[in-house]
C-alpha positions in Angstrom: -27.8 19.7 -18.8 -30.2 17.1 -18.4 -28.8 13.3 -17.2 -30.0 9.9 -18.3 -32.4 8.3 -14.8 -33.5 5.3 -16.7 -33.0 2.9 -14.1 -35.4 1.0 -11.7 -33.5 0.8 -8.6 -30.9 2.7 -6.6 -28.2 1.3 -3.9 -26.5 3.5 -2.0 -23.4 2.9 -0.6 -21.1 4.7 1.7 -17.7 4.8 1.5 -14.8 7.1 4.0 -11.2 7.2 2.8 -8.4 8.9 4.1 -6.8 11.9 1.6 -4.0 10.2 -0.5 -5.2 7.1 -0.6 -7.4 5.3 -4.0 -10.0 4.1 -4.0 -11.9 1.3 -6.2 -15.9 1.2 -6.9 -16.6 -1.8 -8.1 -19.8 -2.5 -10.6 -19.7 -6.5 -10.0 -20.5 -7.5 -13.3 -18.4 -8.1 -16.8 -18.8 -5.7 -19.4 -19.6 -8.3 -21.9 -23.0 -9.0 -20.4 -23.8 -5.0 -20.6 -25.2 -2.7 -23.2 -23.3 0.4 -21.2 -22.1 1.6 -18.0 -21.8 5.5 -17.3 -19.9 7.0 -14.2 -20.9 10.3 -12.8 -20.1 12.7 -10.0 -22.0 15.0 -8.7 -24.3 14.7 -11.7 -21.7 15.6 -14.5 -20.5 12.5 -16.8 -16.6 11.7 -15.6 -16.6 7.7 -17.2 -17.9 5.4 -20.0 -17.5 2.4 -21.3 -20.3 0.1 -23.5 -20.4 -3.9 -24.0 -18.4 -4.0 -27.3 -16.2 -1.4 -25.8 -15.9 0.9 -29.0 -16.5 3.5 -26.5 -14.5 4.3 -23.7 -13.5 7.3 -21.8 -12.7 9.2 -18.1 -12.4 12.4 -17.2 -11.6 14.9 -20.0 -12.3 12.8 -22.8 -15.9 12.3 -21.8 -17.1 15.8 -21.1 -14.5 18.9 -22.6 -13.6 20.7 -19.3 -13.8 18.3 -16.7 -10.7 18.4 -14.9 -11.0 17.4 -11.8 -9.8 14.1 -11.7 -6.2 15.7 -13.6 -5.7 11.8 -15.2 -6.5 10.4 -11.7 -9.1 8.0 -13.0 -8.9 4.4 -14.3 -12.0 2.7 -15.9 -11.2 -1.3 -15.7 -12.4 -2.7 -19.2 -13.3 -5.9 -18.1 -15.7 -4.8 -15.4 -16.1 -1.2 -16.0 -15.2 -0.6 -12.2 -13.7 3.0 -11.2 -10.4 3.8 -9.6 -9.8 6.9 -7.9 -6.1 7.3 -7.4 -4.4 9.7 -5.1 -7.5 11.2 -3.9 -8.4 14.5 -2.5 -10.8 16.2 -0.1 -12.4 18.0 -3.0 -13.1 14.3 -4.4 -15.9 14.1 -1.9 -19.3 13.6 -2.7 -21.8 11.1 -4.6 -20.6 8.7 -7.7 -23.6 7.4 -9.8 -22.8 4.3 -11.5 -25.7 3.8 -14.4 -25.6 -0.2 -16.0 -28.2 -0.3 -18.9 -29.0 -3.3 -20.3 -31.9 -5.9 -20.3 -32.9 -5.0 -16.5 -31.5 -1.1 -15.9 -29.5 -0.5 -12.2 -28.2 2.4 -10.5 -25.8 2.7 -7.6 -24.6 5.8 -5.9 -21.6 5.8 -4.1 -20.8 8.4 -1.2 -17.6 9.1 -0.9 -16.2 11.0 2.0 -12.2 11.5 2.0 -10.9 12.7 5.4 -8.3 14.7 5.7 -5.1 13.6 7.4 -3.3 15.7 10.0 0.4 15.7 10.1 1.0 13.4 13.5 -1.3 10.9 11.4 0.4 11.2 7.9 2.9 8.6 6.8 5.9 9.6 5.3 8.8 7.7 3.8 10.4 5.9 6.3 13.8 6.1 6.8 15.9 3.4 8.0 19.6 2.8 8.4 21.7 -0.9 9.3 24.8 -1.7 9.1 25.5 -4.5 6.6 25.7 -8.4 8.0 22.2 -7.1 10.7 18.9 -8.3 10.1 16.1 -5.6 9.6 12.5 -5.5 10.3 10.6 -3.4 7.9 7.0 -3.1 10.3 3.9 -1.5 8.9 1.7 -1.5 12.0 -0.9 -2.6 9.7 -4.0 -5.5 10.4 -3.0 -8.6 8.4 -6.7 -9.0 7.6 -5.9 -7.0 4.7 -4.1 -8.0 1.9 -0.7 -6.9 2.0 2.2 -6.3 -1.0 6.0 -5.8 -0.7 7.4 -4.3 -3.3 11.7 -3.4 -3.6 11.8 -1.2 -6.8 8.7 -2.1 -8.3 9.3 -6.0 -8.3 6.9 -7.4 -5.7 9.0 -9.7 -3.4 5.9 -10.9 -1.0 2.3 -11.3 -1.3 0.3 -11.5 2.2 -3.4 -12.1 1.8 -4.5 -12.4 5.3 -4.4 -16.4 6.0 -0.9 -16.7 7.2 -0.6 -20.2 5.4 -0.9 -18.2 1.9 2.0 -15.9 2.9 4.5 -16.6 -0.4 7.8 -14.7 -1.4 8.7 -14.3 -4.9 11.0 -17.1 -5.3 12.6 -15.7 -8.4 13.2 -12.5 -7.5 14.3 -13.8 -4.0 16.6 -16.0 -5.3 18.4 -13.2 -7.6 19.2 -10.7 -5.1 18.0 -12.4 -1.4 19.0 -15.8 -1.8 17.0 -16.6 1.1 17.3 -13.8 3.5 13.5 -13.2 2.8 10.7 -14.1 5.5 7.3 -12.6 6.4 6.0 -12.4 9.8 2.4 -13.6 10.6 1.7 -9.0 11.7 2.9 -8.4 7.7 6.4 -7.1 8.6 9.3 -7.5 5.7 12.4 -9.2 7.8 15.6 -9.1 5.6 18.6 -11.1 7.6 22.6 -10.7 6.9 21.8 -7.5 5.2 24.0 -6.5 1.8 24.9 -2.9 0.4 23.0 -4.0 -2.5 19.6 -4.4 -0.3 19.9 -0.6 -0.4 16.9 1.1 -1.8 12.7 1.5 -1.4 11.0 -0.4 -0.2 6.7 0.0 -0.7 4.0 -1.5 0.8 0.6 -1.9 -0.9 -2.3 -2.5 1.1 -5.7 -3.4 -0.1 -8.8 -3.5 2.1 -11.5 -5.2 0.3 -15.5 -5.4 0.4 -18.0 -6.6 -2.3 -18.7 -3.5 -3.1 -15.5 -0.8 -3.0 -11.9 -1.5 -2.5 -9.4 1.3 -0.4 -5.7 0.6 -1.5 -3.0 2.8 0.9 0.8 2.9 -0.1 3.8 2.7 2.7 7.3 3.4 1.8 10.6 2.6 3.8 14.0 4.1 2.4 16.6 1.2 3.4 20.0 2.2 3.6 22.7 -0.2 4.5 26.2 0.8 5.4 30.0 -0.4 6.2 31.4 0.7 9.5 34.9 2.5 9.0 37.8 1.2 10.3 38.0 4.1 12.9 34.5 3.0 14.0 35.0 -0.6 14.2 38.1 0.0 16.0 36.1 2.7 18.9 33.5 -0.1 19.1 36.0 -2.3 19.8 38.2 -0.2 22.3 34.7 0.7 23.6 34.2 -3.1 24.6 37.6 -4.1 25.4 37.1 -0.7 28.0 33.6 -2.6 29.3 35.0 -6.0 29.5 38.3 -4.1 31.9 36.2 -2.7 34.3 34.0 -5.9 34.2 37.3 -8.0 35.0 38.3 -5.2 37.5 35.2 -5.8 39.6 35.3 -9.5 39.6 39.0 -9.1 40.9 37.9 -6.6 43.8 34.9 -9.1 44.8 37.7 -11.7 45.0 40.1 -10.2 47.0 37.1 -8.8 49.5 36.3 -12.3 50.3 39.8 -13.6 50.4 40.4 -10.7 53.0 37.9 -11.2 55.1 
């Protein structure tokens, strides 16, 4: 199979991900101002899409038998940039973006996904409160990178890194939080006087950005808030009434020491 090399200058640029996450390689120019833009890995044809774009296609549709990618690729029309969702170790290797038009580039993109071992892995978090407590839903992320919350796919909270562009979805906020929404300057969601209706996922969307590529990583929290029984609020209680006795008990016995002596 012989590949199109008509270019007259190559960047290379290297790019480590961690398995699971997507990735984004960005071409930095509009379509409009291009004759065509090809995407390939390893040498084999995986993305296309020309200036008029009456011809566009990724994976499958491009060459019959390429699998790889199983629908796991997005071509962005405006800018003909590559996504790379969900990605796996066998994803490694180079990505040749070709751009022909009046002055013919070539980039190559290394991409390296490392695996992930299981103490490093994030899984859904689960978290319980009882109803009326505040919550703090932490990622232990850096706020350099932008940040989105997300509470069944309606973002409620946009971070971008400057703390004084931190904003809440008012109109989502308003529907179901009513003001019981705040962002802390380290990212974390803080929900206060929790409801049984605050129930549900939250997701986090994190995107680290550079001219060049973009690395997006998903967190998840499964919020479940929860009534105490009337069997439980009445042990909690007995519980402190028992604490507050032998509190009382002590202060008595202090007193009548001193009196006695």
């Amino acid at each position: 199979m012989v590949f199109e090399t008509h270019c007259v200058y190559s960047d290379r640029e290297s790019v480590s991900v961690n398995e699971g996450d997507s990735v984004t390689l960005n071409t930095g120019v509009q379509t409009k101002h291009q004759e065509d833009i090809k995407w390939y890995f390893n040498g084999i044809l995986i993305a296309q899409i020309n200036g008029d774009q009456s011809k566009i296609c990724t994976d499958v549709q491009c060459n019959n038998g390429t699998e790889r990618f199983r629908d796991r690729l997005k071509l962005d029309h405006q800018t003909g940039s590559l996504t790379i969702t969900n990605i796996t170790n066998t994803d490694s290797g180079d990505y040749e973006l070709l751009l022909f038009s009046s002055s013919n580039t070539e980039s190559v993109f290394k991409v390296t996904v490392r695996g992930v071992s299981a103490d490093e892995e994030y899984k859904m978090k689960t978290i319980s409160v009882i109803r009326g407590e505040y919550v703090i839903l932490d990622p232990d992320e850096d706020l350099k990178d932008e940040m989105m919350w997300y509470f069944n796919d309606n973002i409620i909270a946009k971070i971008t890194g400057d703390p004084n562009k931190t904003c809440i979805d008012v109109q989502f906020e308003e529907e179901r939080f009513r003001g019981r929404l705040t962002v802390s300057q380290t990212g974390s969601l803080i929900i206060t006087n929790t409801k049984i209706k605050d129930s549900g996922v939250y997701r986090l969307l994190v995107i680290n950005n550079s001219n060049s590529f973009s690395i997006s990583r998903e967190k998840s929290f499964n919020l479940s808030v929860f009534v105490l029984s009337t069997g439980e609020i009445a042990g909690i209680s007995a519980a402190a009434g028992a604490v507050l006795l032998v509190a009382a008990a002590g202060v008595i016995y202090c007193i009548w020491k001193k009196k006695s002596k």
